[in-house]
C-alpha positions as CSV (number, residue, x, y, z in Angstrom):
1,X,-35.0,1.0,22.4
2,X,-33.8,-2.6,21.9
3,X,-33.2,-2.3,18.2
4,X,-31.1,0.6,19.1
5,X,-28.8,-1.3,21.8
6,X,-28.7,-3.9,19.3
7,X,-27.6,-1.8,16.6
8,X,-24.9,-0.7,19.1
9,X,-24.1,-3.8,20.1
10,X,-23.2,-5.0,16.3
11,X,-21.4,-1.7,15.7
12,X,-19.4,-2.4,18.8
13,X,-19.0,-6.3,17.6
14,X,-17.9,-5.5,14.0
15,X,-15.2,-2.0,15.5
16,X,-13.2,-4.5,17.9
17,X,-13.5,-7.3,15.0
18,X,-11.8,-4.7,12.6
19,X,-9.3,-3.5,15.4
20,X,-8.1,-6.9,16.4
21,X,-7.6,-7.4,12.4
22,X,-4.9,-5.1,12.4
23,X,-5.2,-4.1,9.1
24,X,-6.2,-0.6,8.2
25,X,-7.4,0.3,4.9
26,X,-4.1,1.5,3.7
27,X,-2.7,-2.0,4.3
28,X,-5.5,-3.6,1.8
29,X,-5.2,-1.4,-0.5
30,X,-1.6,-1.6,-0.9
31,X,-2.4,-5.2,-0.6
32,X,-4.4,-4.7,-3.5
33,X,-1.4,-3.0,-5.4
34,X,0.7,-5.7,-4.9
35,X,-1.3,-8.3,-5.6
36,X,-2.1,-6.6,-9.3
37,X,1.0,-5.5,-9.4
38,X,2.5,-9.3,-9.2
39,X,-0.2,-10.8,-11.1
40,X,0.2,-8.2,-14.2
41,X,3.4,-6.5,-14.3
42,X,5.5,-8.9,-12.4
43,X,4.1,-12.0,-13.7
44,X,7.6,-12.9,-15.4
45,X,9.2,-13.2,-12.7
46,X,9.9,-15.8,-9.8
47,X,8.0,-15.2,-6.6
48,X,10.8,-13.9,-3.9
49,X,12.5,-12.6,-7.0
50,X,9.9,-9.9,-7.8
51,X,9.8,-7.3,-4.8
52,X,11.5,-4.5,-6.7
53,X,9.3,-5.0,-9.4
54,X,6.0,-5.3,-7.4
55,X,7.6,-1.9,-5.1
56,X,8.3,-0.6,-8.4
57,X,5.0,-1.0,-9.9
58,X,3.2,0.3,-6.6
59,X,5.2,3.7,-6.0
60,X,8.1,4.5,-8.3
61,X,8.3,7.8,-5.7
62,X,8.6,5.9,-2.6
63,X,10.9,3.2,-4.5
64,X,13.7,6.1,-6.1
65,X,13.0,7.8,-2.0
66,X,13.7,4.3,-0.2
67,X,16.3,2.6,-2.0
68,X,19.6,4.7,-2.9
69,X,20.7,1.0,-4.6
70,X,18.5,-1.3,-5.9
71,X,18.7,-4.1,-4.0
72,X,20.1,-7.4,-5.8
73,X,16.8,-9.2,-7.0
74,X,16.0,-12.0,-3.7
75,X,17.6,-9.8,-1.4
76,X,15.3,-8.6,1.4
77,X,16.5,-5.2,3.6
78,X,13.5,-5.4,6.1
79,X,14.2,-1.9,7.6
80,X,14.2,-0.5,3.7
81,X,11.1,-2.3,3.2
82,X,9.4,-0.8,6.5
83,X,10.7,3.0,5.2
84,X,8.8,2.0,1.9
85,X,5.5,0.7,3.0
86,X,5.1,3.7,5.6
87,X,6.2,6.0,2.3
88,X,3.2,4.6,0.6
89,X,1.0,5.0,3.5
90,X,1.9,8.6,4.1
91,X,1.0,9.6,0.8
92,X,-1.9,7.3,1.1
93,X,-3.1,9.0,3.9
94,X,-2.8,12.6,2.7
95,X,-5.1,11.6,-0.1
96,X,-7.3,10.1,2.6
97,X,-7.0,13.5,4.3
98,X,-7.5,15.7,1.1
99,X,-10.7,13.2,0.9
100,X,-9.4,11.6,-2.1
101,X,-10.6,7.9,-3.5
102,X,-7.5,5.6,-3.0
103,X,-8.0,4.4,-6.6
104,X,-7.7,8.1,-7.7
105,X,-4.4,8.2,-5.6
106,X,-2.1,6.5,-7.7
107,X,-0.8,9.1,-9.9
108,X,0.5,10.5,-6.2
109,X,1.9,7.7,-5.6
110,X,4.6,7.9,-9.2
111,X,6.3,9.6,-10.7
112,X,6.0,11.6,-14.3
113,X,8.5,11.2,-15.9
114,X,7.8,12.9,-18.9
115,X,7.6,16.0,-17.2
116,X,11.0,15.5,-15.7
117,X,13.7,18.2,-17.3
């Protein structure tokens, strides 16, 4: 009976520890993305000169669906931004809800286009 309330209380401890983190799992793995993304693809270039690349590189969907002009490289639309992240997540979370692995959810998150006519 005590291991059990113990075991409850930990659960309890660790849920509101992850709750006042803020950070869903969708946020670290795009996180993730980004992170690769800037380290690999976007290595050649400047840090605060790199967030179309590293958008780029981490949905080219949600990049051609956000922005109808690329933005000048350094130039931050924080609104656009917002519309892009939540683009990612919403296609995040319909692989979460069709009980797919994030890492196998990347291909949703592009576009082919060699199938493009």
């Amino acid at each position: 009976m005590i291991q059990s309330r113990l075991q409850t209380l930990i659960l309890i401890t660790l849920f509101i520890h992850a709750f006042q983190k803020g950070e869903s799992l969708s946020d670290k793995f795009i996180s993730k993305l980004e992170k690769i993304c800037e380290n690999q693809q976007c290595l050649h270039l400047p840090k605060g000169f790199n967030d179309n690349c590293i958008n780029w590189c981490v949905s080219s969907l949600c990049f051609l669906n956000t922005y109808e002009e690329i933005p000048e490289d350094g130039e931050t639309d924080h609104k656009k931004n917002m519309y892009f992240k939540n683009c990612v997540k919403n296609i995040l979370k319909d692989c979460q809800t069709s009980k797919i692995p994030f890492d196998n959810c990347r291909d949703n998150l592009h576009i082919d286009f060699t199938k493009q006519q």
